[in-house]
C-alpha positions in Angstrom: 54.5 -47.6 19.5 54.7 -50.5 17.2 55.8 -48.5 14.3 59.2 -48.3 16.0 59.7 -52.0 15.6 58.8 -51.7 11.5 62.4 -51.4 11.0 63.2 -54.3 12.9 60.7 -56.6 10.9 61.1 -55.1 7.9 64.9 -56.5 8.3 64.3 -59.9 9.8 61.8 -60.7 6.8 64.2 -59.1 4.4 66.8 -61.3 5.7 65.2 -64.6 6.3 64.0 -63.7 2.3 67.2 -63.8 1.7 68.7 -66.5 3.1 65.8 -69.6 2.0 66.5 -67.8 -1.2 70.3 -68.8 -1.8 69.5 -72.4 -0.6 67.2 -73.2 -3.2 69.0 -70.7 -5.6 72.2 -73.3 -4.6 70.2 -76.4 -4.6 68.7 -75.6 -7.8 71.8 -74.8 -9.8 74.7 -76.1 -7.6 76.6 -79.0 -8.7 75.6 -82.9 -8.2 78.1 -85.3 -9.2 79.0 -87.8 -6.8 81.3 -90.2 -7.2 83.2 -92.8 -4.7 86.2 -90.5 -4.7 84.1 -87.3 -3.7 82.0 -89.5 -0.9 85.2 -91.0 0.2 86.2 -89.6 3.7 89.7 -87.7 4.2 91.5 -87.3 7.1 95.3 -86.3 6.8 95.7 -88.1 3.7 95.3 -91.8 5.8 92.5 -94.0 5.0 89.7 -94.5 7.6 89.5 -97.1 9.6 86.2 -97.8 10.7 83.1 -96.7 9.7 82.6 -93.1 9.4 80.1 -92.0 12.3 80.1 -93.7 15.4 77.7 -94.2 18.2 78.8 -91.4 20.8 77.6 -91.4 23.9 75.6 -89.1 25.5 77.8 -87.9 28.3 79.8 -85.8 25.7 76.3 -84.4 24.6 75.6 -83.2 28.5 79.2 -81.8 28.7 78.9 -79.8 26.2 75.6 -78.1 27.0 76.6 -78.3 30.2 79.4 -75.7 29.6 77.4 -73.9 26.6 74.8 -72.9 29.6 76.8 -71.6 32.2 79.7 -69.7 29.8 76.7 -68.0 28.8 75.2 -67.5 31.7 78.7 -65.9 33.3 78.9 -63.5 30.3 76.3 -61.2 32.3 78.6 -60.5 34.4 80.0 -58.1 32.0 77.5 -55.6 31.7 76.6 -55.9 35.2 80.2 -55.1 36.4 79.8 -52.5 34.2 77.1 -50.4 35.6 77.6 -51.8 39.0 78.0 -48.4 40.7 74.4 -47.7 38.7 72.7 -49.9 40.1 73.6 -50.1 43.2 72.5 -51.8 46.6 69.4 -53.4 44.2 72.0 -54.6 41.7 73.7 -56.4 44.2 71.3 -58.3 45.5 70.0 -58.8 41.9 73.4 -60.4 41.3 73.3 -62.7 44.2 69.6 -64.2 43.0 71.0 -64.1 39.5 74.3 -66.2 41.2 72.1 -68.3 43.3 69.9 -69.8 40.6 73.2 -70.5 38.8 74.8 -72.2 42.1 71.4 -74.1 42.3 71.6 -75.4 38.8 75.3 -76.5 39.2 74.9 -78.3 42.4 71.3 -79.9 40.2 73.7 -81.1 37.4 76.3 -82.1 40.0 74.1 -84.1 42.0 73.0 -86.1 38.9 76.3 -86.9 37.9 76.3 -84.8 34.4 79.6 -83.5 35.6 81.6 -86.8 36.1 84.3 -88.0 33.4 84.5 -92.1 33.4 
């Protein structure tokens, strides 16, 4: 039974291989001259004002995960809709857990004020 999965191994170390190998094949060989006028920041052609990175707050942060978590979460929707007549009365109520947990984490993040933009 594990023999099945020899392919899939096989590929992720092949691949992983491959990948540390260009970064230090690119580190190694790449090119390393910095000057002020490589370093420099550009944006639109308009010098910066202000330093460069800047303190941002962690609302933005919670936002963003915030939305990263449930898009993701409403993609299963897809398949489900999919084989809906499949599944049947079981799927359903699958769906509504699945929905639930996802209500009860949005009312969570609600609740704590993640959600509000000052």
């Amino acid at each position: 039974m594990l023999q099945d999965y020899l392919p899939i191994a096989v590929l992720l170390i092949i691949s992983s291989g491959l990948a540390v190998l260009i970064v230090i094949i690119g580190n190694i060989i790449g090119p390393r001259r910095e000057d002020s006028r490589k370093m420099a920041p550009y944006e639109s052609g308009m010098q910066a004002i202000g330093p460069g990175t800047r303190r941002m707050p962690v609302r933005f942060y919670l936002i963003a995960v915030l939305f990263i978590l449930f898009d993701i979460e409403v993609v299963f929707f897809l398949p489900w809709a999919v084989v809906f007549r499949q599944l049947g009365v079981f799927g359903l109520i699958e769906m509504f857990v699945f929905i639930a947990i996802l209500l009860v984490g949005y009312v969570y993040a609600w609740k704590k004020g993640a959600l509000e933009w000052d």
